[in-house]
N, C-alpha and C positions, 0 to 999 in steps of 0.2 A: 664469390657470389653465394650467399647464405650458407657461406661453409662449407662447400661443397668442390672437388677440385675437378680439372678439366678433364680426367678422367668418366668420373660421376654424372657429369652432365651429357659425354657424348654416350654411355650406355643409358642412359634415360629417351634420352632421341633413339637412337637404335631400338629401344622397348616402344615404343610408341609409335614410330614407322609398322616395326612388325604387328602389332595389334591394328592397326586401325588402314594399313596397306598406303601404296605411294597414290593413287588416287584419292582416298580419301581428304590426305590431309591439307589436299590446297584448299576445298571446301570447306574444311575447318576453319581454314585461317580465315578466307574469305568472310563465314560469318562471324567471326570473331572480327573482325574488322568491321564489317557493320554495326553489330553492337556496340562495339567500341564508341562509332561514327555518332551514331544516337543517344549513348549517353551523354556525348559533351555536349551534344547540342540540348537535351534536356535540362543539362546543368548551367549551362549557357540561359537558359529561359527562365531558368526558378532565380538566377542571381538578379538578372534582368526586372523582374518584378520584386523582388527584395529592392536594391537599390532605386526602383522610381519613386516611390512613397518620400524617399527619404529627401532626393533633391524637393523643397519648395515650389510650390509652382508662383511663377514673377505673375501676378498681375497686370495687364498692360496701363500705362499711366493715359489720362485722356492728354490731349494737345493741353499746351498752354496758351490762355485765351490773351491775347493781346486789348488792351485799350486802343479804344477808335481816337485818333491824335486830334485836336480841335484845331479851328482856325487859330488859336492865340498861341500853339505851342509851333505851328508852322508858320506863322509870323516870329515867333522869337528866333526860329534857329535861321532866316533869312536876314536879321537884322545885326548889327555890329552887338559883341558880347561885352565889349566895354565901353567907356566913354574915350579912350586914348585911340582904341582903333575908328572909332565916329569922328577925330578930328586930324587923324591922317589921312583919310581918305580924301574931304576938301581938300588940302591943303596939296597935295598932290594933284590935282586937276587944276587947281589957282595958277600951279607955277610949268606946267603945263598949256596953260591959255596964255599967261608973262611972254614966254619962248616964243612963240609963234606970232 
């Protein structure tokens, strides 16, 4: 770690206990941990508002308006689509009336 061997790093600790004593340093960490806490969420907030801008905002589309259907197009879909099914249908009650 930055060069430094396992030695080096536990007299650094050892230097730093001694200066600053065994109570102080949980409160150190403590707010060092806080700060910590608050910068991300700071950074969390500036990215937050960088990235809104850039999504679009969708517009909502209105409803699609439908056409009111007239009597003549609710007669065509009631009525036979062709001439071949207009004369099966007779033809089937004719031989139906035969039978009986």
């Amino acid at each position: 770690m930055f060069g430094m061997g396992h030695w080096e790093i536990l007299i650094i600790f050892v230097v730093i206990l001694l200066i600053f004593g065994a109570k102080r340093i949980p409160e150190m960490a403590q707010g060092l941990g806080k700060g910590i806490r608050e910068f991300r969420t700071a950074m969390r907030d500036v990215q937050d508002e960088i990235e809104a801008p850039k999504q679009p905002a969708q517009p909502t589309a209105p409803p699609a308006q439908t056409e009111p259907q007239s009597k003549d197009k609710d007669q065509a879909q009631t009525e036979p689509q062709s001439k071949d099914q207009a004369q099966i249908e007779p033809q089937s009650k004719d031989k139906d009336q035969a039978a009986s």
